[in-house]
Steps between C-alpha positions, in 0.01 A plus 500: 500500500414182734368610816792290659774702328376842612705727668504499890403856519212462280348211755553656791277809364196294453494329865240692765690484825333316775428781698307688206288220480369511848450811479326495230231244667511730750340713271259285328355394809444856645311602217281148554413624839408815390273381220346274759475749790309757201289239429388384842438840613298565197346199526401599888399836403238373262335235737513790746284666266301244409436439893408851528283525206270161636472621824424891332212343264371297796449781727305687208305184499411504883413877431216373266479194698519297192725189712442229270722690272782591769523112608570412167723774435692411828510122461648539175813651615516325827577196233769686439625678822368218740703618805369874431335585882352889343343246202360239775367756721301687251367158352383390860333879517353426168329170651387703817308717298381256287327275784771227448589537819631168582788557203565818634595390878666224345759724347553774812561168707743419254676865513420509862738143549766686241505793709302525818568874542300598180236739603315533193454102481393480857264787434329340243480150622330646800228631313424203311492341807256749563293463208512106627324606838822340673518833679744376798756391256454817316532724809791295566691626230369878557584530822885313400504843248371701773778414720771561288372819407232652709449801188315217276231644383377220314594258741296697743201539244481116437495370866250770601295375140526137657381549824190720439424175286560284809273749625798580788389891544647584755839363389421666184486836627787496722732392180328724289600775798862425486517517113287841469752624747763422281279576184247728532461600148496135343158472305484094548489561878303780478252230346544274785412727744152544289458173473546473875259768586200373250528120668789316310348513114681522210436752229267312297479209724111498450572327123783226391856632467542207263284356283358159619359208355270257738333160447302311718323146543241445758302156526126493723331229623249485754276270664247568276642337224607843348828552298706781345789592367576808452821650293549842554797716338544897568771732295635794678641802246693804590362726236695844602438838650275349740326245300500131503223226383375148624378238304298188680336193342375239701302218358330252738424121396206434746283161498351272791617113528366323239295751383502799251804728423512877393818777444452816553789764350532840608752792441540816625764805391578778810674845434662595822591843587707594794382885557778536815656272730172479678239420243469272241227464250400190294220497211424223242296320319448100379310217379322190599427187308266257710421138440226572222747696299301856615706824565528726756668808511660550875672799610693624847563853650753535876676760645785355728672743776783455761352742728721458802773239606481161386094538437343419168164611365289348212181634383372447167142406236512209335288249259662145503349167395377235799640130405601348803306132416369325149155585600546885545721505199125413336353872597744707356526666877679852473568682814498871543552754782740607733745356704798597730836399686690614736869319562738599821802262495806529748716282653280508790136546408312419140162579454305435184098620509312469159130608413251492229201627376401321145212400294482213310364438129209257628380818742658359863716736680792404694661675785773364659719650776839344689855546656776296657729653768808295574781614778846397418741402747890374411763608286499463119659173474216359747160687676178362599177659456183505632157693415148502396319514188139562457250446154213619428253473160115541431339462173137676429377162326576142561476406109709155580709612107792342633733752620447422877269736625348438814212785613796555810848367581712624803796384605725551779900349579748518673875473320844376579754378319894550377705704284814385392797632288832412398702673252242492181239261607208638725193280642196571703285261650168611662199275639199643584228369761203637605113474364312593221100563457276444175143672448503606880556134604670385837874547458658213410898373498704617265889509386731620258918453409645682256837419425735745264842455351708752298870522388656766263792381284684818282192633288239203590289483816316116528253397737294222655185567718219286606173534676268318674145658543130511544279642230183580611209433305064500525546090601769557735927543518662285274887429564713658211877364405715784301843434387672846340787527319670820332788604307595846407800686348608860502715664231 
């Protein structure tokens, strides 16, 4: 039957009211929501886990301190989660203890202008400035967490930790009195307070906490027509459980103007030991390859100690070659004896004495004896200093083999100069007047200006020294130009 000639009541059965309909979308669209609500939460739940499992794997990894590993781990899924802060903090962590420390402050700044209230973020970006040397900054920020909540414990730990480096005892100890009060079973400042009693060293401050790579360039010219250049690069290796070894080569490039030229290479491999914090012993063993292609074996024995405050003691046996001009490089001059140094360095006083005792391959012996004593007055940003410093060598034979060696030289000069600092950059500038005898002569004029420029950026320290000198030789003091340059990194 035609769809047009059906009967009214049949019609009328097929047609969905209007209301049905709407409710019926009603319907739909609730179960749309709750398909996408099941799937967002899911969806949340997973990345949560994902989240947790990262920053799970890369705390196993800082357990075996395997950070290479963590830093890829965590900037993986910071592609994903960008605005994650737990994810960001543990990869700027990750860079702290992997020496990037410039990365790492970069990213607690970044938390730090997100939230300025986060401790953890503050904490850390405090002691990279720390590790930086920027210790006002850092205490800065430790004494911010300090006076939120006077119970930091680490708070309390770092500032002390900064200012026994800024060498600020007695600042040190009144902090570290206030957090022992509040603390008096933590270990770290239990540590402190050891490290305050035995003079401010670290455990293990007698050898490299990193390992450190070092190069250096140093041109010499002198009146006499002599030149050298001399590259020198030393390796620095934490070995473990004490242990740690240095590697030096040096080769020198020695020849007169217009005249002949020889190279002399030499290498020499150190095991260092550090018994306790107080002692350190170094042994190894090298070679020498002089101008005529001859070998020498060389070889070097020192005990280094921290016996008191701030006071550093070198003694040690040694057998070293003697190149300091073309014509001694012809001898195939070894040196061998002993020798020692003492070092006392404040922000007040320094004192550096040095002596030696050697003989030398052609049958001269050499002693030599000196110190420098410079007062420092000023702040760190600016002193002035003033001193004396006082030479002193004789050699048994006056064999005229080239490596300046007068039958007596004696020396005596007074010191002043500046020290400067700002931020990373340090300089000291020191001129030295006075007079200076040769083979028991009449003392005659003599001066000296040494001029030294460092800067430490992240991992690399640079620097820039020169001197101007007199070497003393049989025929007289001949003036001496030496331009220094260095470059080392630690990682």
């Amino acid at each position: 039957m035609p769809i047009g000639q059906m009967p009214t009541s049949v019609v009328d059965a097929t047609v969905i009211a209007p209301e049905t309909i709407n409710k019926m979308r009603l319907v739909q669209c609730g179960w749309k929501a709750l398909v996408v609500l099941v799937v967002s939460l899911a969806s949340a739940t997973l990345h949560a886990q994902t989240v947790d499992q990262v920053l799970a794997q890369s705390a196993a990894d800082f357990r075996q301190q395997n950070y290479k590993h963590a830093i890829h781990l965590l900037e993986e899924q910071l592609k994903q989660s960008p605005s994650d802060r737990r994810l960001r903090m543990e990869l700027g962590r990750a860079y702290l203890y992997d020496h990037d420390d410039e990365r790492a402050m970069r990213i607690f700044q970044e938390l730090l202008r997100e939230e300025p209230s986060n401790r953890l973020a503050k904490l850390e970006l405090a002691r990279a400035l720390g590790y930086q040397r920027e210790y006002e900054r850092s205490n800065q920020f430790y004494r911010e967490l300090l006076d939120t909540n006077p119970n930091d414990e680490a708070a309390s730990a770092g500032l002390v930790r900064n200012l026994i480096h800024q060498r600020r005892d007695t600042e040190a100890r009144a902090e570290l009195d206030r957090a022992l009060s509040r603390h008096p079973e933590s270990a770290r400042l239990q540590d402190l307070k050891s490290r305050l009693e035995s003079g401010g060293r670290e455990n293990g401050s007698l050898e490299a906490k990193r390992s450190r790579l070092q190069g250096t360039e140093t041109f010499f010219t002198d009146s006499a027509s002599n030149r050298m250049w001399r590259s020198w690069q030393q390796l620095d290796t934490k070995i473990g459980y004490g242990f740690a070894s240095r590697l030096q080569m040096e080769e020198r490039s020695l020849w007169v103007s217009g005249g002949p030229k020889a190279n002399v290479i030499s290498g020499i491999e150190d095991i260092r030991y550090r018994v306790n914090r107080f002692l350190l012993v170094d042994a190894g063993g090298g070679l020498v390859r002089f101008a005529d292609s001859s070998h020498k074996a060389l070889y070097r024995g020192e005990l280094e100690s921290h016996p008191w405050r701030r006071l550093r003691l070198i003694a040690g046996f040694s057998r070293l070659p003697v190149s300091p001009t073309v014509r001694a490089s012809q001898f195939d001059l070894l040196r061998e004896g002993w020798y020692g140094h003492a070092n006392w360095n404040s922000s007040a006083w320094r004192l550096d004495a040095h002596w030696s005792h050697q003989h030398y391959s052609d049958h001269n012996l050499a002693r030599r004896e000196g110190a420098e004593l410079i007062r420092w007055l000023g702040g760190p940003r600016l002193s002035i200093g003033g001193g004396y410093e006082f030479n002193h060598l004789r050699f048994s034979q006056n064999l005229l083999h080239g490596y300046f060696d007068p039958n007596t030289y004696q020396s005596h000069l007074g010191v002043g100069g500046v020290r400067l600092q700002y931020k990373k950059f340090r300089s000291e500038y020191l001129a030295r007047v006075g007079g200076e005898s040769i083979s028991a002569a009449p003392y005659q004029k003599a001066w000296e200006i040494s001029l030294r420029n460092s800067a430490r950026l992240g991992n690399w320290d640079l620097g820039a020294d020169y001197s101007y000198f007199h070497l003393a030789q049989n025929t007289g003091a001949f003036t001496a130009h030496m331009p220094h340059v260095f470059v080392a990194y630690s990682f």
